[in-house]
BAVO-663066 format. One line per 4 residues: number of its first residue (from 1); their letters; for each residue x, y, z of C-alpha. Coordinates in pm, 1 decimal. Layout:
BEGIN
NUM	A	X,Y,Z | ...
END
This chain:
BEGIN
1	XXXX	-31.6,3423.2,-5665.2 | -237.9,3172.2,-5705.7 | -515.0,3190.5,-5942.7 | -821.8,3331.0,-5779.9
5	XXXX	-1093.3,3094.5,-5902.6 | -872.6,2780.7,-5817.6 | -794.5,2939.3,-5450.2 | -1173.1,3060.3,-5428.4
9	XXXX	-1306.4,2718.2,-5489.9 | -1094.5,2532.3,-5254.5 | -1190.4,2773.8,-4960.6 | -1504.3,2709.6,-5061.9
13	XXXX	-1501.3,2320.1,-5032.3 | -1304.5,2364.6,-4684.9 | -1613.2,2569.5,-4578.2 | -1829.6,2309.0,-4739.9
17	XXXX	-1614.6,2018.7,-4556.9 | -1611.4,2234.8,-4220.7 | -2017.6,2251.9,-4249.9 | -2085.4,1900.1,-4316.5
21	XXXX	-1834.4,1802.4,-4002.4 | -2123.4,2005.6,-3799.7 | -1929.5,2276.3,-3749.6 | -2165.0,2608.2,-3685.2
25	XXXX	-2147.3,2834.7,-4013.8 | -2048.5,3146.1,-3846.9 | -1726.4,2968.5,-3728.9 | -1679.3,2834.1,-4035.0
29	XXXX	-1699.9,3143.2,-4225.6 | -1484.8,3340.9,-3979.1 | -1238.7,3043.1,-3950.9 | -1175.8,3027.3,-4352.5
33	XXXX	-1226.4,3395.9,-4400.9 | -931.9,3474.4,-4173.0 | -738.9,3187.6,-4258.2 | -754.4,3332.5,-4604.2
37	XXXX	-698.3,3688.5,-4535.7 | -394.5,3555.7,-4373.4 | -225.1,3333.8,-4637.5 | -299.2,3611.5,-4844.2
41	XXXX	-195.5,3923.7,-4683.4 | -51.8,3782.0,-4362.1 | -204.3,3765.5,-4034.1 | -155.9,4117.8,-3945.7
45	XXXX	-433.6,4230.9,-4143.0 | -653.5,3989.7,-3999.9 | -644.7,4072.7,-3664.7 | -702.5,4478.1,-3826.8
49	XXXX	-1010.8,4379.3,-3911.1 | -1135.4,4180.3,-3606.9 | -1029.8,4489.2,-3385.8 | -1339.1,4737.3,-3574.7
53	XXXX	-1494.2,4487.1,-3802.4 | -1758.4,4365.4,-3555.6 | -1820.1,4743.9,-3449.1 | -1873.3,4862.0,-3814.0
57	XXXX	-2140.5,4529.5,-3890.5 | -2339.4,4585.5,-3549.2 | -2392.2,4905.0,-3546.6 | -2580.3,4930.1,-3837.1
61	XXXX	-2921.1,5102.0,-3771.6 | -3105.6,4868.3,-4046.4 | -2967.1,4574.5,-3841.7 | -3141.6,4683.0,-3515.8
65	XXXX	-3488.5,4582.9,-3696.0 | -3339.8,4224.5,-3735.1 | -3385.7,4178.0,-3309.8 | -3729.0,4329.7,-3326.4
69	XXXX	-3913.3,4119.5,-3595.9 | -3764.3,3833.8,-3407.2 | -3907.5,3929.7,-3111.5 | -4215.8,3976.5,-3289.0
73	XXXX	-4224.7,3638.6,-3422.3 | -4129.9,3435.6,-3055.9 | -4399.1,3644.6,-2950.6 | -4659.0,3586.8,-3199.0
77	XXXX	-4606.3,3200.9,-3183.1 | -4690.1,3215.6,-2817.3 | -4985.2,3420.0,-2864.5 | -5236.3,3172.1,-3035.8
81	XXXX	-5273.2,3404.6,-3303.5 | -5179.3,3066.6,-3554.5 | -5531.8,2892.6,-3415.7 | -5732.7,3238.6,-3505.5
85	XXXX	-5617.1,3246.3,-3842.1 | -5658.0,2872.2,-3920.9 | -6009.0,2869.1,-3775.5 | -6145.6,3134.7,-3983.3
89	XXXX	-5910.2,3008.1,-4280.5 | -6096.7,2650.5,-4200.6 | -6430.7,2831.4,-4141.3 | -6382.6,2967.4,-4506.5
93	XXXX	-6254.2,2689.9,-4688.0 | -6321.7,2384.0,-4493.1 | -6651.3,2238.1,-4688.1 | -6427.9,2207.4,-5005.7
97	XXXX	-6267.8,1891.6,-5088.8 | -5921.1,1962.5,-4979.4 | -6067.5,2291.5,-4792.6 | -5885.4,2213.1,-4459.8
101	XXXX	-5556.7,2155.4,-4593.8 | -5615.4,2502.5,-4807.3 | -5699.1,2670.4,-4486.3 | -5320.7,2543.3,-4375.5
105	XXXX	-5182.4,2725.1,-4605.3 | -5370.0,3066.5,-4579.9 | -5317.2,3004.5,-4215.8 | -4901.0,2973.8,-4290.0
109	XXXX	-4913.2,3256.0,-4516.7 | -5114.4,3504.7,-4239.2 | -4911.2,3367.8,-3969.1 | -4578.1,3417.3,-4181.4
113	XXXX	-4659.8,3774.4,-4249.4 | -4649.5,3826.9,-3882.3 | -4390.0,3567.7,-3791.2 | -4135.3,3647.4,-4076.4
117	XXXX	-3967.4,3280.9,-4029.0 | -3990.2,2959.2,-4233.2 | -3964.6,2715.5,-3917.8 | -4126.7,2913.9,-3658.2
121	XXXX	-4423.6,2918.1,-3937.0 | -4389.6,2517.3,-3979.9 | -4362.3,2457.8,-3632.2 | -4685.7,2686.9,-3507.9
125	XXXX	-4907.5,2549.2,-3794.0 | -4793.2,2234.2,-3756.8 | -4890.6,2208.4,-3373.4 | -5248.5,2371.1,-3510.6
129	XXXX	-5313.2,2216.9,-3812.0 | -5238.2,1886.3,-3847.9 | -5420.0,1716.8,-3565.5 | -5749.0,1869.3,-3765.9
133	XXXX	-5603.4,1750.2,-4070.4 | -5586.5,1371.9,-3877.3 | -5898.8,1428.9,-3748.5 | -6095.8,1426.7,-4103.0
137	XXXX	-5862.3,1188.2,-4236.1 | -5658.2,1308.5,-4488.3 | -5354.5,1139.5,-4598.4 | -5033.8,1163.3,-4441.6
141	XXXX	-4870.1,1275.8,-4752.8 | -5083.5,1551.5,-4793.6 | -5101.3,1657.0,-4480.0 | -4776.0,1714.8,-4420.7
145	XXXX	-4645.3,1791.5,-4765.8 | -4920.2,2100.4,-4706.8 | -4765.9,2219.1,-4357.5 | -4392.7,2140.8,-4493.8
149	XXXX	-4487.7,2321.5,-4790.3 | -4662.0,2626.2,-4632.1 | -4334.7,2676.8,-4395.1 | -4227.6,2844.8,-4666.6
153	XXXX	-4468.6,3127.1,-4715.3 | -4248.8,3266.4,-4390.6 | -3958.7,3357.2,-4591.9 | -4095.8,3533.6,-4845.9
157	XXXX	-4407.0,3696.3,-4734.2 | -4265.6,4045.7,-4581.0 | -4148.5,4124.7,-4314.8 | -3897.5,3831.1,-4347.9
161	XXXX	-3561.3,3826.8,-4150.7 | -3362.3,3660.1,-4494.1 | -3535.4,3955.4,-4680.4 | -3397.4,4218.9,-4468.1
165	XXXX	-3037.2,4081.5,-4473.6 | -3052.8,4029.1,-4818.2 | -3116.6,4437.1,-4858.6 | -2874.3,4483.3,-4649.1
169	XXXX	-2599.7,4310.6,-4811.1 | -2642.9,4425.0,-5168.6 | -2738.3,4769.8,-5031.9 | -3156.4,4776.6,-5130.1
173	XXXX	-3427.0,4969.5,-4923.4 | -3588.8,4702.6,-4728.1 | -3932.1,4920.7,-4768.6 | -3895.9,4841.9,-5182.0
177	XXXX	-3798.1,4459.5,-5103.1 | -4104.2,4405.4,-4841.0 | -4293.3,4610.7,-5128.2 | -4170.6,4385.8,-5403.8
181	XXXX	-4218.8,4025.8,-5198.7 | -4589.9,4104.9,-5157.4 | -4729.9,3972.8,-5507.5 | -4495.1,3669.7,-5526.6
185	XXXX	-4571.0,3603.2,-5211.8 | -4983.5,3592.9,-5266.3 | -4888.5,3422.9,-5600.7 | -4737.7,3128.4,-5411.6
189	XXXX	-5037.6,3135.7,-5185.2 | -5291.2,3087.5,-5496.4 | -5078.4,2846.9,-5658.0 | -5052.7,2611.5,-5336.8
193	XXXX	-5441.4,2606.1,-5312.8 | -5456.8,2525.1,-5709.5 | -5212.6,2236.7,-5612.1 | -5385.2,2093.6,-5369.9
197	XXXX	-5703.9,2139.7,-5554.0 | -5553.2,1937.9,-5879.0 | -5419.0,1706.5,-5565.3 | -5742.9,1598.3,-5439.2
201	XXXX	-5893.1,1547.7,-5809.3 | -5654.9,1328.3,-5871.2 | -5631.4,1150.6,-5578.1 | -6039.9,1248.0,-5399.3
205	XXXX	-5953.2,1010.2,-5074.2 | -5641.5,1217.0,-4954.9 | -5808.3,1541.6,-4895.0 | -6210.3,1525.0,-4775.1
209	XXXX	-6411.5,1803.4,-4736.4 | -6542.0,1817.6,-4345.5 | -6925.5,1981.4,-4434.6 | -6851.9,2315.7,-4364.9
213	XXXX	-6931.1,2489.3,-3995.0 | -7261.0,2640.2,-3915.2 | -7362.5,2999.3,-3931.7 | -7271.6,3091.9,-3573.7
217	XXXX	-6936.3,2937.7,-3554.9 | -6841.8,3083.2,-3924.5 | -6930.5,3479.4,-3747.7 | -6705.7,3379.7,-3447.1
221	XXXX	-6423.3,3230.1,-3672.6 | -6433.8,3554.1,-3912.2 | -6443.4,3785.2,-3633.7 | -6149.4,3634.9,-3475.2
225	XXXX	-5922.7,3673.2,-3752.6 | -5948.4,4056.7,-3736.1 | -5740.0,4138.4,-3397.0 | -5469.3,3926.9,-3605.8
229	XXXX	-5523.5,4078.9,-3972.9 | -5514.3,4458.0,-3812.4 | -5193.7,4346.9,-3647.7 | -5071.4,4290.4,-3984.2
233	XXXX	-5248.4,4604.8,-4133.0 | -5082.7,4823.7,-3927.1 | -4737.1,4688.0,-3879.8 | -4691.1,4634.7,-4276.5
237	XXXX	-4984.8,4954.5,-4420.5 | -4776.9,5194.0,-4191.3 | -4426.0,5112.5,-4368.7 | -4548.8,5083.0,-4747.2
241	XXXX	-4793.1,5454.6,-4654.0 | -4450.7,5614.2,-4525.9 | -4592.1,5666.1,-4169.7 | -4294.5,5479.1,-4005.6
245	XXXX	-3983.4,5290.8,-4117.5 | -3952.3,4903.7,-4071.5 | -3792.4,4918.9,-3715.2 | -4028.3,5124.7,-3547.2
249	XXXX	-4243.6,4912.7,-3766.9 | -4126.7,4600.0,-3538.7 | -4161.3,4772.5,-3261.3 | -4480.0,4836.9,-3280.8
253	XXXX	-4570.4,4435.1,-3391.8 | -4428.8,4338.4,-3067.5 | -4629.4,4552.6,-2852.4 | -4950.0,4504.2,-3066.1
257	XXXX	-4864.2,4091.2,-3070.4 | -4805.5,4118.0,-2674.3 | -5119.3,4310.7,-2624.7 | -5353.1,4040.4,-2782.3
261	XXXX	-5183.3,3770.8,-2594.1 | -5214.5,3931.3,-2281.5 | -5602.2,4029.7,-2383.7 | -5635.9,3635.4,-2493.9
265	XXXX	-5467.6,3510.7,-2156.6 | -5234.2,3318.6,-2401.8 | -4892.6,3554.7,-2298.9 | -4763.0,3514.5,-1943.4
269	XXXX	-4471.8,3611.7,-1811.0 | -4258.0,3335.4,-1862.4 | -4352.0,3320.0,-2199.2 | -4196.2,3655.3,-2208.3
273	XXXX	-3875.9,3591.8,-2083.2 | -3862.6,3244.3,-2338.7 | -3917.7,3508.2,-2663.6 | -3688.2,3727.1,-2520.2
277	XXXX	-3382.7,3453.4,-2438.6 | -3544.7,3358.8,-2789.8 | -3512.5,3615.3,-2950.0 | -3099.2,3690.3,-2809.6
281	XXXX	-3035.4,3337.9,-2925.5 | -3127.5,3407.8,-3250.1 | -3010.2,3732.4,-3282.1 | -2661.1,3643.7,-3127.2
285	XXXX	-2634.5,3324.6,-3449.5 | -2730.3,3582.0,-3720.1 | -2489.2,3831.6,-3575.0 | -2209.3,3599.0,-3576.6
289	XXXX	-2315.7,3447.7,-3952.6 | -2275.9,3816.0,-4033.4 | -1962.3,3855.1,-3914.4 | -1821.0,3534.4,-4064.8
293	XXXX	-1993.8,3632.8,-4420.2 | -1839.7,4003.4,-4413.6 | -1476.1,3837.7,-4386.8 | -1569.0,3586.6,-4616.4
297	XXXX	-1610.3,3893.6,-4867.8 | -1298.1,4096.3,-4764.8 | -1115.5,3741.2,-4849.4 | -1270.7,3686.9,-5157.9
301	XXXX	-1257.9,4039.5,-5274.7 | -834.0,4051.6,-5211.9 | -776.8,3743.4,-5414.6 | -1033.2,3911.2,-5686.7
305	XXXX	-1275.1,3590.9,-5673.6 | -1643.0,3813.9,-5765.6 | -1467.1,3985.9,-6043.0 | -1300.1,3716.8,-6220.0
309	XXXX	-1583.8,3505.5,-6201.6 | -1797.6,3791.0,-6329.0 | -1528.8,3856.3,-6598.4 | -1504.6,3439.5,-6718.0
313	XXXX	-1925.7,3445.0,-6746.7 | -1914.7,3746.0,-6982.1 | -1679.5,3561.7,-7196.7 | -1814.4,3229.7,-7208.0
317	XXXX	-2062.2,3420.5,-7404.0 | -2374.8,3334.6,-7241.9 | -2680.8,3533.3,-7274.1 | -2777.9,3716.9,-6940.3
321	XXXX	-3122.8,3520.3,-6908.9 | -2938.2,3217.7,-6894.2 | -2684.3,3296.2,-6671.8 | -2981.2,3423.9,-6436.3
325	XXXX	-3139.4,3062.3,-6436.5 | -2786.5,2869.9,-6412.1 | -2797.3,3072.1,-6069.7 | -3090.6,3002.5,-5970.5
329	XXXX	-3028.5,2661.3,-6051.3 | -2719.4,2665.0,-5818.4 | -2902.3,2861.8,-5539.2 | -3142.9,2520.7,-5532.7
333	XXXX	-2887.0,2306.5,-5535.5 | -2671.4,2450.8,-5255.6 | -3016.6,2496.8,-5054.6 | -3007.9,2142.7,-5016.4
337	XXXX	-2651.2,2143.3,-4790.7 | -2707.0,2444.3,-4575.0 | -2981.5,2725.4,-4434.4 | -3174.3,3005.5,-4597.4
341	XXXX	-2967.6,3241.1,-4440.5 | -2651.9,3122.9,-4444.4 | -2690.2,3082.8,-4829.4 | -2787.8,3372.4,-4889.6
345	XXXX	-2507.7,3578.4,-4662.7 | -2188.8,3301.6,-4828.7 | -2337.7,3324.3,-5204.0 | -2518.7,3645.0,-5281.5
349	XXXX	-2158.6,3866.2,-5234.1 | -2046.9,3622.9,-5548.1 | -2352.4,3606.5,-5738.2 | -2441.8,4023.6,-5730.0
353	XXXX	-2148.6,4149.8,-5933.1 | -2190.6,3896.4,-6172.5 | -2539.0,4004.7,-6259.7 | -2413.1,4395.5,-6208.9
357	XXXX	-2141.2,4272.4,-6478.3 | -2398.4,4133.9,-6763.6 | -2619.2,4396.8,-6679.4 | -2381.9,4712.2,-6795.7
361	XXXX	-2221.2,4762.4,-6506.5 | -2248.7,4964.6,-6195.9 | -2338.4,5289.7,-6317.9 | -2551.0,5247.3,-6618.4
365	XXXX	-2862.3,5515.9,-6684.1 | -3230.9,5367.6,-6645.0 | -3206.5,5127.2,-6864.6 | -2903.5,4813.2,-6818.2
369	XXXX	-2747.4,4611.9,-7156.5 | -2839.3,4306.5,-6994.4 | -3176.5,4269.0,-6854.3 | -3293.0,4577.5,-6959.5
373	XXXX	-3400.7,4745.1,-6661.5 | -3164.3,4920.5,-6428.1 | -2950.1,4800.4,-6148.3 | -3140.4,4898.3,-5858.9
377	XXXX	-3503.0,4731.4,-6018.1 | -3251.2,4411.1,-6075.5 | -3123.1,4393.2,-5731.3 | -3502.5,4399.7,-5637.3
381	XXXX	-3599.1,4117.0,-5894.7 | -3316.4,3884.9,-5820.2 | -3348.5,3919.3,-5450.5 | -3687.6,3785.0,-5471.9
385	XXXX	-3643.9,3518.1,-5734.0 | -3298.6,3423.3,-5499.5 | -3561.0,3415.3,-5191.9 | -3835.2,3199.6,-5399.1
389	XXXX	-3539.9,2941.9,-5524.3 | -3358.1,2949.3,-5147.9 | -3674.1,2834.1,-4991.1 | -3667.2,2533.5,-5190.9
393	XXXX	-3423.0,2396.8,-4956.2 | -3641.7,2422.8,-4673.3 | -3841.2,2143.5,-4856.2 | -3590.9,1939.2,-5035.0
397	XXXX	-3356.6,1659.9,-4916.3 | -3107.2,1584.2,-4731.0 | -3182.4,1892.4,-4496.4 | -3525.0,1995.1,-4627.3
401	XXXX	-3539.5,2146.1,-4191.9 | -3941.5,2208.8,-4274.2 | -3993.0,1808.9,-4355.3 | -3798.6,1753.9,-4065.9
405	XXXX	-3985.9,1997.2,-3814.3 | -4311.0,1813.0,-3972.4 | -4218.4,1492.9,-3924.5 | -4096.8,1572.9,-3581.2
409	XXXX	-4538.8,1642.6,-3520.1 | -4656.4,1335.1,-3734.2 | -4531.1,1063.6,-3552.6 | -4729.2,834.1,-3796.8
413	XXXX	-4619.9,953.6,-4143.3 | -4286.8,861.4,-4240.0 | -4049.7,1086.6,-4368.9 | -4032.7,934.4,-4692.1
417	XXXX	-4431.1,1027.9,-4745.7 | -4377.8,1366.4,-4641.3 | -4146.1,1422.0,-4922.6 | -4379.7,1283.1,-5166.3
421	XXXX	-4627.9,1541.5,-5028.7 | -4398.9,1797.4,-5072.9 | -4306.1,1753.4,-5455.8 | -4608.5,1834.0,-5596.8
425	XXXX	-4534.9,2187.6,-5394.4 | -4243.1,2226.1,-5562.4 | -4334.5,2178.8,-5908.8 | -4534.9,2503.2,-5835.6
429	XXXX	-4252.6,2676.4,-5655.3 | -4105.3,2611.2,-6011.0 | -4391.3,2769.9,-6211.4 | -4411.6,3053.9,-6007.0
433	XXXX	-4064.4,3123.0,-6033.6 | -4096.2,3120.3,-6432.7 | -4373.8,3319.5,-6400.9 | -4140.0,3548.0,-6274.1
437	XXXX	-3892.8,3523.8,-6469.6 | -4115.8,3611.6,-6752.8 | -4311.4,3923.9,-6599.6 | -4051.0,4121.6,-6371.5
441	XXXX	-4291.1,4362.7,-6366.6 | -4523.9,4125.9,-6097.7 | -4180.5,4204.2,-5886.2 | -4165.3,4538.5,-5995.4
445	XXXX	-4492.6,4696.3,-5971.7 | -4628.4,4726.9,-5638.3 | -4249.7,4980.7,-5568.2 | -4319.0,5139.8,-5830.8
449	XXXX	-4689.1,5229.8,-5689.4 | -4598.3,5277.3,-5338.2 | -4256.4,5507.0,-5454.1 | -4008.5,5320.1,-5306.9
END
């Protein structure tokens, strides 16, 4: 047989090749997976596992929550709940220099943690934002480096569609991963003010403060961010307090997010119908990503791909630590060719044992060779640190899709400025992922306190 690390790589560069010729990644993944399978084992296996494969991935109940959050998120950007949150974030933080581009991102971080996606997030803010943004004059750059930038906050800050799938694939409760996203996620928050505080010292033209709003309209701003913080409250308090798992969890979003749009005359019925064909449009491309990904594995697994990779970085020698970073590394690099999700479906199944492998293995006690803590607090610290370093590609070229759904809004900043505006973002995406790196326990701690 050919040896598994040469046959590996080149299905990898067909699927690479297959991707860049605009071919959609599910059919990609469930064109080379079977193709493999196939050359391997011959095509009657193949069509073995097409007959109950589908079946077996479906039916998963932790999948069914997948639908609902979606739904949750079509809804909520229909709902105006984006303007309530950025006028009380503006209300706030508005008379600083730089305040209204601050309030962006507290207003993409709020929004997210109802939301749950990256683009959805960019878009809604985007639509809200930026014309205030234009309006006191700050610079394209910033502007849109800010909204491109805040995207982001979607991904991470729970509940987050990537974050579920991710639990799902290397097994994880997706009550410990929302637990575990929450501090990095408020981390990234802080840092993205600092930045744009340090921006605006540096550069006092591109960000102006507006004077602040008067007494009256600050009450009315504040009080209309509560309908939209309770929603949060009780969607995300009732899973981490054990009163209801993270489907019902959605569930109960949707008709909470519905409720206030119907109470705010923003939800009619055709907006309905849109989330819903929405939300089955979505649903459907995940769905077939996951089926693609899952034969992906079974391929990769035959020819022995995960454990002879995990077998050559044990002897090259290297130290755990920086085998961790060379991944991350790679995670940011392939970020730049194809979506959070996809990534993190094609690449975690290779990445996981290796990590498992340098750790002790599978079954070690509380406390792994490797990174000294055990397997199921790793799977929980690299799943957030793979999140952090997958969003980068949201934000950097060629696809960077946030720059692109920003640009899309500011018809007169070019592209080129917005990814100026977006670096100094990433330089503290960087420092919050060696932050990190360095203190698990900011990963760890809030599971630990909550039980998970």
């Amino acid at each position: 047989m050919t040896d598994p690390l040469t046959l590996g790589i080149a299905a990898l560069v067909v699927l690479v090749a297959l991707i860049a010729i605009r071919i959609p990644i599910g059919y990609a993944m469930i064109l080379v997976g079977g193709v493999g399978i196939a050359l391997v084992n011959g095509i009657a296996p193949v069509f073995n596992q097409l007959k109950t494969l589908a079946y077996g991935q479906f039916s998963v109940y932790d999948l069914s929550v997948v639908p609902m959050f979606i739904l949750m998120g079509a809804l909520a950007s229909k709902a105006g709940l984006s303007h309530a949150l950025f006028r009380g974030a503006n209300a706030w933080l508005g008379w600083m220099r730089g305040g209204t581009a601050m309030a962006a991102i507290a207003g993409c971080a709020g929004f997210g943690a109802v939301c749950g996606s990256s683009l959805a997030t960019a878009s809604t803010m985007g639509r809200v934002a930026l014309p205030e943004l234009e309006k006191y004059r700050y610079s394209g750059a910033l502007a849109t480096g800010t909204l491109a930038a805040g995207g982001v906050l979607g991904i991470l800050i729970p509940p987050s569609v990537v974050l579920i799938i991710y639990a799902i694939i290397v097994e994880a409760n997706i009550v410990t991963m929302f637990a575990a996203a929450l501090l990095p996620g408020l981390l990234a928050v802080v840092l993205f003010i600092l930045t744009i505080a340090i921006y605006v010292r540096i550069k006092p033209d591109a960000g102006p403060a507006h004077g602040g709003v008067g007494a009256a309209e600050f009450r009315a701003a504040t009080i209309g961010m509560i309908p939209v913080l309770s929603i949060f409250g009780i969607v995300l308090g009732g899973i981490y307090g054990g009163f209801y798992n993270p489907t019902p969890a959605a569930a109960i979003g949707v008709a909470l997010v519905w409720l206030y749009g119907a109470i705010t005359r923003e939800i009619r019925s055709r907006d309905i119908f849109g989330a819903l064909r929405e939300t089955a449009s979505t649903t459907g491309m995940i769905y077939l990503i996951l089926l693609g990904a899952e034969l992906m594995k079974i391929f990769m697994s035959r020819i022995g791909l995960p454990q002879a990779t995990a077998d050559w970085i044990i002897q090259s020698g290297l130290e755990p630590m920086s085998v961790m970073i060379m991944l991350l590394i790679a995670l940011i690099l392939l970020g730049c060719l194809m979506d959070s999700l996809s990534m993190i479906l094609l690449v975690i199944p290779f990445f996981w044992p290796v990590l498992v492998e340098l750790n002790g293995g599978l079954y070690m006690g509380a406390e792994g060779s490797g990174f000294g803590m055990s397997t199921e607090d790793l799977k929980v610290w690299f799943g957030i640190l793979a999140l952090i370093v997958v969003e980068l590609g949201l934000i950097t070229p060629p696809v960077g899709m946030n720059v692109f759904v920003i640009s899309s809004l500011a018809k007169n900043t070019p592209m080129s400025e917005t990814f100026k505006g977006v670096l100094p973002f990433f330089g503290a995406e960087i420092v919050r992922v060696a932050v990190l790196l360095a203190f698990p326990g900011l990963v760890l701690w809030l599971p630990q306190v909550f039980g998970s």
